[in-house]
FIFIMI-475925 format. One record per residue (C-alpha): chain; z, x, y; residue in one letter. Coordinates in nm, 4 decimals, m for minus. Example, Ala and Ser with C-alpha at 12.3 -4.5 7.8 and 13.67 -1.06 7.14 Angstrom:
2
PT cadena       zz       xx       yy residuo
PT      A   0.7800   1.2300  m0.4500       A
PT      A   0.7140   1.3670  m0.1060       S
end
This chain:
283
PT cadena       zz       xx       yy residuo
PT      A  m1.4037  m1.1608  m1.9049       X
PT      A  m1.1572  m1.2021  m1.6608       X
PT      A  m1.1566  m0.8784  m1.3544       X
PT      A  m0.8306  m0.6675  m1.2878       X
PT      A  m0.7417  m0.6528  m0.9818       X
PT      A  m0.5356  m0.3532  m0.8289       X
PT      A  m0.1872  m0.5084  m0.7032       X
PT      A   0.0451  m0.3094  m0.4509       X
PT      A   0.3682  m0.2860  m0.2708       X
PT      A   0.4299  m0.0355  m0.0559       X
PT      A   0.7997   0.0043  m0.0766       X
PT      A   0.9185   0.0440   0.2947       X
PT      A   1.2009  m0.1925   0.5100       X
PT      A   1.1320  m0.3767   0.7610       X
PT      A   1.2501  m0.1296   1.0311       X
PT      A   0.9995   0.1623   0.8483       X
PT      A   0.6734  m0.0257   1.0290       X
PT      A   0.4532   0.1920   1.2769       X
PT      A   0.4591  m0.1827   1.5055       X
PT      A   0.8450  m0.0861   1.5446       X
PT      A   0.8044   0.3336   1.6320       X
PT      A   0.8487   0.2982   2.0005       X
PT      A   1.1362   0.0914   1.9250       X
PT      A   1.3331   0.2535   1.6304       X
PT      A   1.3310   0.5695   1.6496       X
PT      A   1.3901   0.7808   1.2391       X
PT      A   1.7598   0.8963   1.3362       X
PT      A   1.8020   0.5248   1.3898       X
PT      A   1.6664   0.4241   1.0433       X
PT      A   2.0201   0.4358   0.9151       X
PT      A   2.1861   0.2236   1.1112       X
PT      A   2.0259  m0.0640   1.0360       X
PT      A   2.1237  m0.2691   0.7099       X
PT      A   1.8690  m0.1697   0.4117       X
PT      A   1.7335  m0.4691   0.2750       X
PT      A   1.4497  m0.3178   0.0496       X
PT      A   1.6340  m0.3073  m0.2507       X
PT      A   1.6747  m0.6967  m0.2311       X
PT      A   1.3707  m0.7736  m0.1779       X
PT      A   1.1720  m0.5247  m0.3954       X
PT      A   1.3874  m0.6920  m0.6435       X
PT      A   1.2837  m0.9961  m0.5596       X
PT      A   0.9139  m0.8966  m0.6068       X
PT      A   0.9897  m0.7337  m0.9484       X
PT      A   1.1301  m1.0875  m1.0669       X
PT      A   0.8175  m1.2539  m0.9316       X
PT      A   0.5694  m1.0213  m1.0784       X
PT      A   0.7827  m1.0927  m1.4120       X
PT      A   0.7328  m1.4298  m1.4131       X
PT      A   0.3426  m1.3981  m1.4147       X
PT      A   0.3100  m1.1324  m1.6407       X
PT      A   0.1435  m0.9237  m1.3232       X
PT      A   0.1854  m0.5186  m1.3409       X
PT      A   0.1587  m0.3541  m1.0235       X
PT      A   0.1604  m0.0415  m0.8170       X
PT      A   0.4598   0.0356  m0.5984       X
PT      A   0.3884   0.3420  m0.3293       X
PT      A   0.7420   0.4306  m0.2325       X
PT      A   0.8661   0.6024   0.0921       X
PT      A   1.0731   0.9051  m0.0185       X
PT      A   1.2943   0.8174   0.2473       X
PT      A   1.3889   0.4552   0.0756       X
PT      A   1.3637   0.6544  m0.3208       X
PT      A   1.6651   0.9356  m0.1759       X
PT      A   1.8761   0.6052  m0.0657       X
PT      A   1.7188   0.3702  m0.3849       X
PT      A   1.7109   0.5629  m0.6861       X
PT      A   1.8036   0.2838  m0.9212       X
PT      A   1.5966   0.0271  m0.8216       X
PT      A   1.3028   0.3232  m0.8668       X
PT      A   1.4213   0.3613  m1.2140       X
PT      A   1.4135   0.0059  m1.2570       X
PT      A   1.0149  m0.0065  m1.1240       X
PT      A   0.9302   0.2540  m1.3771       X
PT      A   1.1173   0.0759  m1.6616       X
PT      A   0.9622  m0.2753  m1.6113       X
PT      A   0.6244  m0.1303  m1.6590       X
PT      A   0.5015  m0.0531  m1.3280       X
PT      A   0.3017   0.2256  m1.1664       X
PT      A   0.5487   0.4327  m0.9214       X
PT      A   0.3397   0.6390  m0.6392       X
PT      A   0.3632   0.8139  m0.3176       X
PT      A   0.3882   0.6600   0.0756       X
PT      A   0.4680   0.9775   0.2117       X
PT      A   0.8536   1.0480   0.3562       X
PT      A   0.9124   0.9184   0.6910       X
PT      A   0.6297   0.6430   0.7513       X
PT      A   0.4714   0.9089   0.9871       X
PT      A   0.0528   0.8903   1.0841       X
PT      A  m0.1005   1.1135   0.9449       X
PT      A  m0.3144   1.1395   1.1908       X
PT      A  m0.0389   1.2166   1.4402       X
PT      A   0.0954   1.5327   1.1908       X
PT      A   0.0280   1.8666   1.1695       X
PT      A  m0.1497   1.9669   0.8089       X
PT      A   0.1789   2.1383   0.7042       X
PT      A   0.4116   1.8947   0.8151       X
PT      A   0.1699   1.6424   0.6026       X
PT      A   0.1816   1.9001   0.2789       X
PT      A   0.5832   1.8989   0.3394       X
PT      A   0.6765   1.5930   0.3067       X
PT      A   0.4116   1.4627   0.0756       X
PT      A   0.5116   1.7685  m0.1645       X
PT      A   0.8992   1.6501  m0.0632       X
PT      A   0.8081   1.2790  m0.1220       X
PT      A   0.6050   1.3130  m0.4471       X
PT      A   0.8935   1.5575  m0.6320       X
PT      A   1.1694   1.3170  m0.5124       X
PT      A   1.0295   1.0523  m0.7107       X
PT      A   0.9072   1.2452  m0.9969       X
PT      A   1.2810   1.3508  m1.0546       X
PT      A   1.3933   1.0008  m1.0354       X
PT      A   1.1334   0.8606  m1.3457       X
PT      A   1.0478   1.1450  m1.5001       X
PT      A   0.7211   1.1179  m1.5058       X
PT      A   0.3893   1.2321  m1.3403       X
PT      A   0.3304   1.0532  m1.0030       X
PT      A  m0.0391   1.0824  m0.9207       X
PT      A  m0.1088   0.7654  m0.6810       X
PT      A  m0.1156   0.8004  m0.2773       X
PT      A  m0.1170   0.5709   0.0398       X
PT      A  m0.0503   0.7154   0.3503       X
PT      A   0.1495   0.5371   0.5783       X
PT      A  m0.0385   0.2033   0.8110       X
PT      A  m0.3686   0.3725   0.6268       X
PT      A  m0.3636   0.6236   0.8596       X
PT      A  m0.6296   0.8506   0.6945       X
PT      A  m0.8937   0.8333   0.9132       X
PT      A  m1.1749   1.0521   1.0656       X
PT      A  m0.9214   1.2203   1.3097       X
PT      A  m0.7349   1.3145   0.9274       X
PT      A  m0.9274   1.3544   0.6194       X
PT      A  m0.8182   1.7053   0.6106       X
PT      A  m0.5136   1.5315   0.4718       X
PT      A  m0.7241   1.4457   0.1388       X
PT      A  m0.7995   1.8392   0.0379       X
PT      A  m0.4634   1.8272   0.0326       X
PT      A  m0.3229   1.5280  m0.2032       X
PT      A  m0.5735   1.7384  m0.4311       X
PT      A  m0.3829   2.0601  m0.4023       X
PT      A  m0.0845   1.8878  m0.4298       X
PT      A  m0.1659   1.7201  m0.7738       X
PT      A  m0.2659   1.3710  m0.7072       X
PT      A  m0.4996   1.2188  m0.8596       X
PT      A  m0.6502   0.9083  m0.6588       X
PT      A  m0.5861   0.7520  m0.2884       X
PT      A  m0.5798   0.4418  m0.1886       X
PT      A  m0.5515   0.4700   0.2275       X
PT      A  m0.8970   0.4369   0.3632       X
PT      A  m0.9428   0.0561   0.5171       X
PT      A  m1.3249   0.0289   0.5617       X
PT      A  m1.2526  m0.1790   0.9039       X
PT      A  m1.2567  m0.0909   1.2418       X
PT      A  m0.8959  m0.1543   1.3714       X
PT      A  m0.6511   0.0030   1.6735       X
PT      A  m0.4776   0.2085   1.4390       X
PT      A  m0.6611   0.2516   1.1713       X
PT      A  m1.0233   0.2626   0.9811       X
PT      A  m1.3038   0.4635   0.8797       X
PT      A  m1.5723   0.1327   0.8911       X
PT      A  m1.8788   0.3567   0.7079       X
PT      A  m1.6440   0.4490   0.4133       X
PT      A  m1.7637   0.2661   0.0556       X
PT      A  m1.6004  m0.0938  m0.0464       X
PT      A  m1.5219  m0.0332  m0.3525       X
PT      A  m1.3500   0.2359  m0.6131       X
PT      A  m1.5167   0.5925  m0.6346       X
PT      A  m1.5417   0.9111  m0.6655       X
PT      A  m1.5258   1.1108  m0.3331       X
PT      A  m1.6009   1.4776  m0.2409       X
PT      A  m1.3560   1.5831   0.0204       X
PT      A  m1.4045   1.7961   0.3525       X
PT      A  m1.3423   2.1298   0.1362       X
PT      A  m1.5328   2.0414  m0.1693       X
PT      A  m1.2694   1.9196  m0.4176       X
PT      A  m1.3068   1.5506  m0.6128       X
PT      A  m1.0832   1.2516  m0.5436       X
PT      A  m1.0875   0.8823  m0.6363       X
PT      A  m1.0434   0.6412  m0.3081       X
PT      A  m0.9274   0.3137  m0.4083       X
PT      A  m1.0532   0.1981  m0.0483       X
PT      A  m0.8825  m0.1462   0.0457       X
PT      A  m1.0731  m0.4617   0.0304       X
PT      A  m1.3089  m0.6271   0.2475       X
PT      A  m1.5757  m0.9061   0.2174       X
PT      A  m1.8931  m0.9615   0.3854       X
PT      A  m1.9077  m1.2313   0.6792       X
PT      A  m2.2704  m1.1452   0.7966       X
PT      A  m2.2392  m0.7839   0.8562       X
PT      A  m1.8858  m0.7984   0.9892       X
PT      A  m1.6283  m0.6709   0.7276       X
PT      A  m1.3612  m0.8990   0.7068       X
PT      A  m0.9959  m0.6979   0.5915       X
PT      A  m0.8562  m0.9044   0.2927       X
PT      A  m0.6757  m0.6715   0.1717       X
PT      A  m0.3128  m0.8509   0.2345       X
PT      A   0.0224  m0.7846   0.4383       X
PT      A  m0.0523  m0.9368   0.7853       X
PT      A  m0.4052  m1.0276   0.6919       X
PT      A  m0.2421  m1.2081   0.3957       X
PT      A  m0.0131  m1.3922   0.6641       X
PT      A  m0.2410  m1.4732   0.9152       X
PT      A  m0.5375  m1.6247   0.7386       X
PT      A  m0.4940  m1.9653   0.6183       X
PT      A  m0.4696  m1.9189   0.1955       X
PT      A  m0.8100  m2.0725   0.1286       X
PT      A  m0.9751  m1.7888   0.3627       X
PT      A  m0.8148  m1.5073   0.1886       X
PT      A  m0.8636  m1.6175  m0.1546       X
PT      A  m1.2517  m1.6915  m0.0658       X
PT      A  m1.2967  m1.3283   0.0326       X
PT      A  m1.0732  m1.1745  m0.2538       X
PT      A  m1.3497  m1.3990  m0.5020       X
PT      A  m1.6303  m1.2769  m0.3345       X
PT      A  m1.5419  m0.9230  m0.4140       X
PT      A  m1.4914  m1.0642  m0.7896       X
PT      A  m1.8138  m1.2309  m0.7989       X
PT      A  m1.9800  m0.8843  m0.7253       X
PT      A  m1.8130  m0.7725  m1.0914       X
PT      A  m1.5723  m0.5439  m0.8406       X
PT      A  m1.1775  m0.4860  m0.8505       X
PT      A  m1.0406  m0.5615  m0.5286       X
PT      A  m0.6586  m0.4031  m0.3977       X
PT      A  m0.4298  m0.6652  m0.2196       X
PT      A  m0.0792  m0.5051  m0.0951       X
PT      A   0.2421  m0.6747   0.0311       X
PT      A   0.5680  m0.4909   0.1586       X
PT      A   0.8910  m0.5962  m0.0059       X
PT      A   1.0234  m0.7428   0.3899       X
PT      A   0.6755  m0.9750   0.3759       X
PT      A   0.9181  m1.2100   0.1428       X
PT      A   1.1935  m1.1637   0.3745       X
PT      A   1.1988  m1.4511   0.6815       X
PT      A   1.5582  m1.3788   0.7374       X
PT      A   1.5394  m1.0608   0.8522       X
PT      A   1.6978  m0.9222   1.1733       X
PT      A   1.4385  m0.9213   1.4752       X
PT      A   1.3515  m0.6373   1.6615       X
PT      A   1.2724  m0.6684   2.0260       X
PT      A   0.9111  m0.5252   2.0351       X
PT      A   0.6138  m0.5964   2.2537       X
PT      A   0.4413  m0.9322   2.1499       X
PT      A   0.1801  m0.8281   1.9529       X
PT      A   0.3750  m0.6274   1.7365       X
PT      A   0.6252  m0.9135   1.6770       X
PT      A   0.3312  m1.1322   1.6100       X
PT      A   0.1858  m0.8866   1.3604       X
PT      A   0.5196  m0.8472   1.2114       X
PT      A   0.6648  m1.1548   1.1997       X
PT      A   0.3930  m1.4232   1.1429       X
PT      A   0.4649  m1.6580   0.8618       X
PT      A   0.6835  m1.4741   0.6677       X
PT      A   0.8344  m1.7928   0.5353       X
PT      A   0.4940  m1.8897   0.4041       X
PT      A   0.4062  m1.5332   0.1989       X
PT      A   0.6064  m1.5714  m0.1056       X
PT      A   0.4105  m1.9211  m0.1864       X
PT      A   0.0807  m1.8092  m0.0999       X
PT      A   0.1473  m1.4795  m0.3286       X
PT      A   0.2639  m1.7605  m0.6194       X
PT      A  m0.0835  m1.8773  m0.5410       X
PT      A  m0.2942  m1.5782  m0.5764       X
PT      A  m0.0447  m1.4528  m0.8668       X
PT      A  m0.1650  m1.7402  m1.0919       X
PT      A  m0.5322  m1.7944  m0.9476       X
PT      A  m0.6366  m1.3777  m0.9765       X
PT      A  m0.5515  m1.1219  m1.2650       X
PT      A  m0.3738  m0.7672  m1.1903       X
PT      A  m0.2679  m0.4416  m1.2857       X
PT      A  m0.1494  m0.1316  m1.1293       X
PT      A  m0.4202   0.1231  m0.9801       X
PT      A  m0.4124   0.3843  m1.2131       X
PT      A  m0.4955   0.1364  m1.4924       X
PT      A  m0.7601  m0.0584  m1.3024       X
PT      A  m0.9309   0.3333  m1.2158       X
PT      A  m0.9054   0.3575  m1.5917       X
PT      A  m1.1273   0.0439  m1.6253       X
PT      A  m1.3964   0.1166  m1.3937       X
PT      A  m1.4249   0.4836  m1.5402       X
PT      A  m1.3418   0.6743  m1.2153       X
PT      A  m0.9768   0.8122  m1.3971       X
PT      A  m0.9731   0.8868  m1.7779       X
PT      A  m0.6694   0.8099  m1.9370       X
end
């Protein structure tokens, strides 16, 4: 019986990125063309074509400036959730500018579908230890799962001890939330991130698909995620330090192939649905 995977798109532009914050500063969001809607649609066609449902965690920001194309998630079958507002680290907010604008954020899009939104990632994963306070509150703010902790050790983000896989956690203040955590494999004891976006981009295809079937082998989902400017080589260039153009930038005209690739090698559905099929969500 074939494994469903969890597969995600968190619906930012390619100006949004924490690489870019010291160089684009939010009052200068708008001045830059929007190319999101393009390329989101782009993804939605793709995802079409291989009968793939996914997960799309959507900056408010782009849903005030986007509301048809949010309609147009919701109506082709897809799981609509929350990225926060303004792209912000968590770990670099205060806890009430965090309830704000994920309270702002998560009633923005629930006006726009109608529906329920009960699905989180915070913004470059950056729930952390420095900011699992932030968790006690996606539970008093109605949301049923996460899906921000990267079990890595990285500059800007990570909590390495956190589980591999899907469960149930007990936050700092007691309450119960599912972590979708994203997905590693094991190279000796190092953790190897798999999970997508850059990693996606950087490995060679063969190397990500090898840790994406180990995880598959062990009878476990895995999450891969992808942002809509990923597909998007023609995009204008930001003058950054090197390393954050190298993050950003590296074979973008190679990621819409490779995701053909893992589109017709793996199987997927949305988060909430793939929660429902390891028990952790009832529904």
């Amino acid at each position: 019986m074939a494994i469903y995977n969890a597969l995600t798109v968190d619906v930012e532009d390619y100006f949004h990125v924490s690489a870019f914050s010291d160089n684009i500063e939010q009052h200068e969001w708008s001045d830059h063309p929007l190319r999101v809607e393009k390329n989101t649609q782009r993804l939605l066609d793709i995802f079409d074509e291989y009968n793939a449902k996914s997960t799309f965690f959507v900056l408010g920001w782009v849903a005030e400036r986007a509301k048809g194309l949010i309609k147009e998630i919701a109506a082709r079958g897809h799981e609509v959730a929350c990225h926060g507002y303004s792209h912000q680290l968590v770990y670099n907010q205060t806890p009430d500018v965090f309830r704000e604008e994920t309270i702002r954020s998560k009633h923005i899009l629930e006006d726009i579908i109608q529906e329920r939104v009960c699905g989180y990632r915070a913004a470059s994963y950056s729930i952390t230890a420095q900011s699992m306070w932030a968790l006690d509150i996606l539970v008093e703010t109605g949301f049923d799962y996460d899906s921000s902790i990267f079990p890595v050790r990285h500059d800007r983000y990570g909590v390495p001890d956190a589980p591999e896989f899907p469960y149930r956690m007990e936050t700092p203040e007691g309450f119960s939330l599912v972590e979708f955590p994203l997905s590693t494999a094991k190279i000796l004891r190092y953790r190897l991130p798999v999970a997508g976006g850059g990693y996606f981009r950087l490995y060679p295809y063969w190397l990500s698909r090898a840790g994406l079937q180990q995880i598959n082998r062990k009878q476990k989902p895995f999450v891969f995620y992808l942002h809509p400017w990923e597909i998007d080589p023609e995009q204008p260039r930001i003058s950054a330090s090197w390393i954050s153009q190298f993050r950003h930038y590296n074979n973008l005209d190679k990621c819409e192939s490779r995701l053909r690739n893992l589109l017709t090698e793996f199987s997927f559905d949305t988060v909430v649905n793939v929660l429902k099929k390891e028990g952790l969500i009832q529904g």
